[in-house]
Rosetta silent file (secondary structure, phi, psi, omega in degrees, C-alpha in Angstrom):
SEQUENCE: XXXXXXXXXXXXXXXXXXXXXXXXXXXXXXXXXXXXXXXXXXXXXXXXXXXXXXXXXXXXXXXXXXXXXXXXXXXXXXXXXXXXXXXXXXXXXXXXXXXXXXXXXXXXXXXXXXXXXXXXXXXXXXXXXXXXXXXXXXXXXXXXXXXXXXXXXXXXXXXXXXXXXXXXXXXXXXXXXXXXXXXXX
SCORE:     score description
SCORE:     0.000 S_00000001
   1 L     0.000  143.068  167.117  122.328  104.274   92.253 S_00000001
   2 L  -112.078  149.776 -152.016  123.273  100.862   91.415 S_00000001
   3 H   -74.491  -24.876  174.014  124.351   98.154   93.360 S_00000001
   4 H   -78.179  -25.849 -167.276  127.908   98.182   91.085 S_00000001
   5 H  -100.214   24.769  147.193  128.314  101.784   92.078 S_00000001
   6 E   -97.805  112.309 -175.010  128.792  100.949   95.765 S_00000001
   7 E   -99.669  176.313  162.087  132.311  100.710   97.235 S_00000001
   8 L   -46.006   89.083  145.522  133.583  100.379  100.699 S_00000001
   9 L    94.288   25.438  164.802  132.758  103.974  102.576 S_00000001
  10 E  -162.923  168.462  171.630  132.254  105.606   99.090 S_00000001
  11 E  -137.914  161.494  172.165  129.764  105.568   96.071 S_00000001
  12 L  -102.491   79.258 -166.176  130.070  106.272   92.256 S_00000001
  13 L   -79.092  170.231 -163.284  127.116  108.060   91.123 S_00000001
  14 L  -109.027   12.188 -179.170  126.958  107.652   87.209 S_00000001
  15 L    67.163   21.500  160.140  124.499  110.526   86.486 S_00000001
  16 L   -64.059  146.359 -173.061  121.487  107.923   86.314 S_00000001
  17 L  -128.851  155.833 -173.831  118.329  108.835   87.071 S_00000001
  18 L  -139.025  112.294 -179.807  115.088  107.286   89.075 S_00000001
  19 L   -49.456  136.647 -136.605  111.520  108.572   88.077 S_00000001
  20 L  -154.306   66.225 -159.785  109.642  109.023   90.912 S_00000001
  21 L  -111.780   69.701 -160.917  106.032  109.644   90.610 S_00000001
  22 E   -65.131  162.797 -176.949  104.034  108.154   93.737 S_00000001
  23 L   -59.570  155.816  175.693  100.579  107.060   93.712 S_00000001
  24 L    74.675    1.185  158.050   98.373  109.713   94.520 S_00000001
  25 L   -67.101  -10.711 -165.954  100.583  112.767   93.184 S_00000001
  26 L  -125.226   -4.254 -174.855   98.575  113.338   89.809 S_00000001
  27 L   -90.666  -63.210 -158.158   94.961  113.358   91.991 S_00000001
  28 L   -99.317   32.297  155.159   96.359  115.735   94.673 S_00000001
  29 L  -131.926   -2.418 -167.616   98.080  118.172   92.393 S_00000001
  30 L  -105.338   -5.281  170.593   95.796  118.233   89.373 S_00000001
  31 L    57.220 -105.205 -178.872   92.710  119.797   90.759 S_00000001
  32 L  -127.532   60.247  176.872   89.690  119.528   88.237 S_00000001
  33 L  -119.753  141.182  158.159   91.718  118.625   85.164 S_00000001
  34 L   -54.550  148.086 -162.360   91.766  115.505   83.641 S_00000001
  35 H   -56.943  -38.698 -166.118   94.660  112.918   84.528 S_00000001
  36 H   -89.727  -39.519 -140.951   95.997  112.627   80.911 S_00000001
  37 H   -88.061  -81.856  178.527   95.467  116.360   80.070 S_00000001
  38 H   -27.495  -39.204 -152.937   97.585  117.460   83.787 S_00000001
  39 H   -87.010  -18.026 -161.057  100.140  115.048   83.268 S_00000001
  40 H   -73.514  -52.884 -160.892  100.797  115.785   79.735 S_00000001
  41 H   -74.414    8.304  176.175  100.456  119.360   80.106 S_00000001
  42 H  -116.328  -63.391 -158.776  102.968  119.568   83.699 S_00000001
  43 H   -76.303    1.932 -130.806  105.408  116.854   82.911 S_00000001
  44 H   -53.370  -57.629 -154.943  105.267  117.198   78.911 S_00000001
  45 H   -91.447   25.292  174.320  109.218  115.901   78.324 S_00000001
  46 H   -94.473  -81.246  165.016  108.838  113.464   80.795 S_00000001
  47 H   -29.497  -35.411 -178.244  105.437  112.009   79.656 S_00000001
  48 H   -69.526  -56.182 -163.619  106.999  112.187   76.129 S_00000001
  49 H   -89.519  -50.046 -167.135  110.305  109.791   77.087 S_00000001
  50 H   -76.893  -50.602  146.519  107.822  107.626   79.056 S_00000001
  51 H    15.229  -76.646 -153.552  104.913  107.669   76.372 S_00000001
  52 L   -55.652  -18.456 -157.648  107.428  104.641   74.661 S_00000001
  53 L  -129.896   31.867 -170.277  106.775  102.301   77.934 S_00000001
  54 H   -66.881  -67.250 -144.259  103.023  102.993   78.186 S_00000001
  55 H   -72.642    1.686  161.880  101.410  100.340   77.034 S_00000001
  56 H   -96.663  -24.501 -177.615  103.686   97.930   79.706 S_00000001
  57 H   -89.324   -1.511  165.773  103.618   99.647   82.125 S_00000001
  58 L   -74.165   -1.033  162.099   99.321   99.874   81.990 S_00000001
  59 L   -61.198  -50.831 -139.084  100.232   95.797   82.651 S_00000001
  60 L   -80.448  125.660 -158.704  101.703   96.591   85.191 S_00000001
  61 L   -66.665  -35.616 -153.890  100.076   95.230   89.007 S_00000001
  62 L  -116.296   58.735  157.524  101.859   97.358   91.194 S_00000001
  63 E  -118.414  178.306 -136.373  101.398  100.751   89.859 S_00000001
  64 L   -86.356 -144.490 -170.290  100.045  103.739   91.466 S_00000001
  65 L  -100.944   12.381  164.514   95.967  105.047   90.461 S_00000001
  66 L  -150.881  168.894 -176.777   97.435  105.704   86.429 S_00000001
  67 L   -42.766  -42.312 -171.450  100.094  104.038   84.379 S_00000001
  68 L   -61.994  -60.823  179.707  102.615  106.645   85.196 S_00000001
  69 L   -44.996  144.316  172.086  102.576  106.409   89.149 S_00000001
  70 E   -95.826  160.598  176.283  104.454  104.074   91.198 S_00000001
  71 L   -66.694 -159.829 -162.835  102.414  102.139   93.740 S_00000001
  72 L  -106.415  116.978  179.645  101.655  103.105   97.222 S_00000001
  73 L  -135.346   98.597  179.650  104.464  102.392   99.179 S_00000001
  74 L   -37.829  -10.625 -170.912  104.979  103.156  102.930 S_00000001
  75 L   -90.605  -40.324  179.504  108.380  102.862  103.001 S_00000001
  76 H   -19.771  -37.812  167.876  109.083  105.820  100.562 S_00000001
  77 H   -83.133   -3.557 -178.766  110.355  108.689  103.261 S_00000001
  78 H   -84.940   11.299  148.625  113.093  106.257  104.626 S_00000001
  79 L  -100.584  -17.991  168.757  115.172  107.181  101.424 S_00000001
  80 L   -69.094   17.833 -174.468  114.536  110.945  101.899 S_00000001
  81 L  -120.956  162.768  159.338  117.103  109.742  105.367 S_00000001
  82 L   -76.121  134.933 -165.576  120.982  109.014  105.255 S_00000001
  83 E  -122.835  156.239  155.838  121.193  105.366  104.694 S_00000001
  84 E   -98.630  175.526 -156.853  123.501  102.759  104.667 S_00000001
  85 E  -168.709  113.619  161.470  123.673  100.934  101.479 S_00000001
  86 E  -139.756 -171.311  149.503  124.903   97.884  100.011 S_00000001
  87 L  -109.535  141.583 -156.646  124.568   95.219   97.711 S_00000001
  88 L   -73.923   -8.534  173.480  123.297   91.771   98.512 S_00000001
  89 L  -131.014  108.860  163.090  125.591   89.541   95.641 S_00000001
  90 L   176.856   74.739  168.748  129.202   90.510   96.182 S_00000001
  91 L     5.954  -25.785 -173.914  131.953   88.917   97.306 S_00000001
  92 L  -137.542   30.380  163.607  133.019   92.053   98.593 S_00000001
  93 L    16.449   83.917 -168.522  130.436   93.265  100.819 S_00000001
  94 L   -96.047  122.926  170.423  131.033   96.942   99.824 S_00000001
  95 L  -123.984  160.616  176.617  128.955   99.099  102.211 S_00000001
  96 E  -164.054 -176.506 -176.696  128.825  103.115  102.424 S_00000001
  97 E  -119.040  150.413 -167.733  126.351  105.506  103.384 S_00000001
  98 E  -127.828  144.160 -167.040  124.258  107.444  100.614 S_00000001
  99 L   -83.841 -165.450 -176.279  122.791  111.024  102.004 S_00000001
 100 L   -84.348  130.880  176.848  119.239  112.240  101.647 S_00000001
 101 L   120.199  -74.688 -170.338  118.035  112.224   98.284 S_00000001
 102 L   -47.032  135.642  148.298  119.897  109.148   96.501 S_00000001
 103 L  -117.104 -174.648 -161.783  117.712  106.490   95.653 S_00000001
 104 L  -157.182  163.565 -142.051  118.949  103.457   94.287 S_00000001
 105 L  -100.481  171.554 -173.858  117.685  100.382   92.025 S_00000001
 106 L   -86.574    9.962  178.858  116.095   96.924   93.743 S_00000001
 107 L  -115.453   19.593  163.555  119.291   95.349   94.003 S_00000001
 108 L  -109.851  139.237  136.114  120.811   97.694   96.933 S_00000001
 109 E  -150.577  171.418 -142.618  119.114   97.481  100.121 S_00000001
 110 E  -113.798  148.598  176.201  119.275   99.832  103.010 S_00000001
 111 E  -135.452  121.694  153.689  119.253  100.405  106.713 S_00000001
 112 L   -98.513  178.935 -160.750  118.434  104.123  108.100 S_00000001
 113 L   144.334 -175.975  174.577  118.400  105.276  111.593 S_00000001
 114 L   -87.705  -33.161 -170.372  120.205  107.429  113.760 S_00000001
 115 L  -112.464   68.587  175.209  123.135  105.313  113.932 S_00000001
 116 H   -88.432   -8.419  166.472  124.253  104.574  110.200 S_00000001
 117 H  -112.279   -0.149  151.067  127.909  105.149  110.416 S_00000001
 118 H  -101.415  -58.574 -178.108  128.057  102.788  113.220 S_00000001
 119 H   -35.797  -37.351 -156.235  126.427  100.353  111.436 S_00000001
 120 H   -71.102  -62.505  161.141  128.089  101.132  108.349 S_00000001
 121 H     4.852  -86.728 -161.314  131.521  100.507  110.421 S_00000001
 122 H   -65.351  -29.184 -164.990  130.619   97.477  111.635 S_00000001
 123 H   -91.436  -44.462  173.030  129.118   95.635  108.245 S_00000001
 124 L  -120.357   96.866  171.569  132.759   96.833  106.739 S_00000001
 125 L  -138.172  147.888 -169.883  134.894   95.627  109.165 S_00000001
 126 H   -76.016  -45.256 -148.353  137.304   92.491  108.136 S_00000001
 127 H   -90.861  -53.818 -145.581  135.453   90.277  111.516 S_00000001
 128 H   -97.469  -43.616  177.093  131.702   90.973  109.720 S_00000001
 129 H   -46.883  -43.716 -176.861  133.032   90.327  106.163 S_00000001
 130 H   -69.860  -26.615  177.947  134.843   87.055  107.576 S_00000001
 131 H   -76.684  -58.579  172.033  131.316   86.130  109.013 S_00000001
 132 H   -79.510    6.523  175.992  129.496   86.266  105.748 S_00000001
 133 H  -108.126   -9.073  162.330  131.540   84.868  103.806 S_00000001
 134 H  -131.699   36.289  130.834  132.233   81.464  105.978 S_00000001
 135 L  -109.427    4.621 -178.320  128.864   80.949  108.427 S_00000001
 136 L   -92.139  -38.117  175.956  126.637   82.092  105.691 S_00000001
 137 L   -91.552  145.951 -158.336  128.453   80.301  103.152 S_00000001
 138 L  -142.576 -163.109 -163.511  128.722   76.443  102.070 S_00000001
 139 L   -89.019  -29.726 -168.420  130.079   74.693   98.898 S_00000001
 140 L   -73.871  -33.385  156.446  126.020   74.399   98.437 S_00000001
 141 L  -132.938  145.527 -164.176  125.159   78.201   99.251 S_00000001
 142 L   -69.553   95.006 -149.260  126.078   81.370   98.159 S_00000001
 143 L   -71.250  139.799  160.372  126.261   84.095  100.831 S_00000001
 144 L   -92.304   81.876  176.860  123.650   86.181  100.432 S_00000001
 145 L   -89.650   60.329 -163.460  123.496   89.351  102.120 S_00000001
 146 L   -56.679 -175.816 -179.465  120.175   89.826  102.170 S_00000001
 147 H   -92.686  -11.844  175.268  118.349   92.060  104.993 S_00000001
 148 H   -86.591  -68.002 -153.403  116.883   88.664  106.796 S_00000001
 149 H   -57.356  -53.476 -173.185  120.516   87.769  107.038 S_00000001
 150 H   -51.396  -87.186 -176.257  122.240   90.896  107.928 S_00000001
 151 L   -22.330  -10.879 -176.205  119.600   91.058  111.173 S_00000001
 152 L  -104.779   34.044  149.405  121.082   87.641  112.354 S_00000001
 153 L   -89.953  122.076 -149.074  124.272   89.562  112.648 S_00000001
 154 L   -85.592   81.249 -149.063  124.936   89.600  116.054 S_00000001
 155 L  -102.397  119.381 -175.955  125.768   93.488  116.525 S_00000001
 156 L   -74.725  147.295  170.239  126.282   95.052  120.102 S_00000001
 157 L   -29.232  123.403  150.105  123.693   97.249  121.336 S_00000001
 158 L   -90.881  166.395 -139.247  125.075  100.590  122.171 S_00000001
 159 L  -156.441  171.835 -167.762  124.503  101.641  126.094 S_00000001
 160 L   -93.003  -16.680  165.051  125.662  104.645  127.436 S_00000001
 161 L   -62.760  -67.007 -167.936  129.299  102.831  129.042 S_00000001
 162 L   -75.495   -6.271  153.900  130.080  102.251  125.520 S_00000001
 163 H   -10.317  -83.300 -148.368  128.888  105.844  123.923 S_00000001
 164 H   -67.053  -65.926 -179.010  131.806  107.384  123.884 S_00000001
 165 H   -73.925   -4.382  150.708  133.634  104.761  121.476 S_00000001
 166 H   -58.974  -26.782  162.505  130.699  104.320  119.295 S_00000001
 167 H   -65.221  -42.328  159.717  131.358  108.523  118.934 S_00000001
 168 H   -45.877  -53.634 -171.815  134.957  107.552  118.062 S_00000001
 169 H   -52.942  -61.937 -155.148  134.107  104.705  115.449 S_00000001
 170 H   -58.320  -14.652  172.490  131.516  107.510  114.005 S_00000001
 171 H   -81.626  -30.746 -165.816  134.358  110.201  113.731 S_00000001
 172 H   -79.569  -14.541 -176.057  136.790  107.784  112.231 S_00000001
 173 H   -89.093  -32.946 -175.416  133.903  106.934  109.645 S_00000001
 174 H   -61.722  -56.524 -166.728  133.105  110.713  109.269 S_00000001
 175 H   -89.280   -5.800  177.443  137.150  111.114  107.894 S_00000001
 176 H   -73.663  -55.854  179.730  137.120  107.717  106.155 S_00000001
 177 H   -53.874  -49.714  176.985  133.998  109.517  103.926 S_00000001
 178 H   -43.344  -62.867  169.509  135.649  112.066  103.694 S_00000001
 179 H   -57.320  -66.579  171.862  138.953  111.167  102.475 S_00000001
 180 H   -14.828  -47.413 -142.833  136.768  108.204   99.795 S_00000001
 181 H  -102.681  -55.614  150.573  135.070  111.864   98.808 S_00000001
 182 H   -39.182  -44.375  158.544  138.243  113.466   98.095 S_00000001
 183 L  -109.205   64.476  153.178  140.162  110.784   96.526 S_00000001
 184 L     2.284  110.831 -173.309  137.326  108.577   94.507 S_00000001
 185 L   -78.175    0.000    0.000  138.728  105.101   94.113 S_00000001
């Protein structure tokens, strides 16, 4: 997913796809084969289309324990969750939730949790939009909705008096996706 293919409560995906090979996957599946021999021989049309981007990506600092592998990254099972999702340069602070399994490029970023269609709500709502775009913003800076910002957004807690309409917002968000998922804008 790309940061253009996020709307308000809906997403476009574009049939793009993102290779996913973490460090330490060609070690603990490959037994007593060599690395290049396993990878060629499991992954062969894969290995093939990447073959073209070898010799940058053996450059490359943050890969995984061979050229192929992404680096070791702890964060990696928080996109196997339902997320919220936006992008951080947009005027129009589009947010939606993307289910388990999309991932998405380094110019979305994400909040998971149990409560992602309240959040999701709240960051598109007209009163959080009107907040980043005039205290975040000057003639001098650009809002930014970066994930340091979005935490200074001053979001109530929910407590068990208000429960029950935080179950409301989350139904009315449950039929917003829905309808977005029937009629695509």
């Amino acid at each position: 997913m790309r940061g253009r293919d996020i709307k308000r409560y809906s997403y476009e995906w574009v049939g793009l796809w993102v290779i996913i090979i973490p460090a330490g996957w060609t070690n603990e599946k490959r037994g007593g084969e060599k690395p290049t021999i396993f990878i060629e021989k499991t992954l062969q049309s894969l290995i093939k289309h990447l073959k073209q981007f070898e010799a940058k990506a053996i450059k490359r600092d943050d890969q995984g324990d061979y050229w192929w592998e992404l680096r070791h990254c702890a964060y990696y099972p928080e996109f196997e969750k339902e997320k919220v999702v936006w992008t951080p340069v947009n005027s129009e602070y589009s947010f939606t939730i993307l289910p388990v399994g999309y991932y998405f490029l380094n110019s979305v970023f994400m909040v998971t949790g149990e409560d992602v269609k309240y959040f999701c709500s709240i960051f598109n709502s007209k009163l959080i939009r009107h907040y980043l775009t005039f205290i975040f913003s000057s003639e001098e800076n650009y809002t930014y909705a970066s994930k340091e910002n979005m935490q200074k957004i001053p979001i109530p807690p929910i407590t068990t008096s208000d429960e029950p309409i935080v179950k409301q917002i989350e139904a009315l968000v449950d039929k917003i996706l829905a309808a977005k998922k029937q009629n695509p804008p």
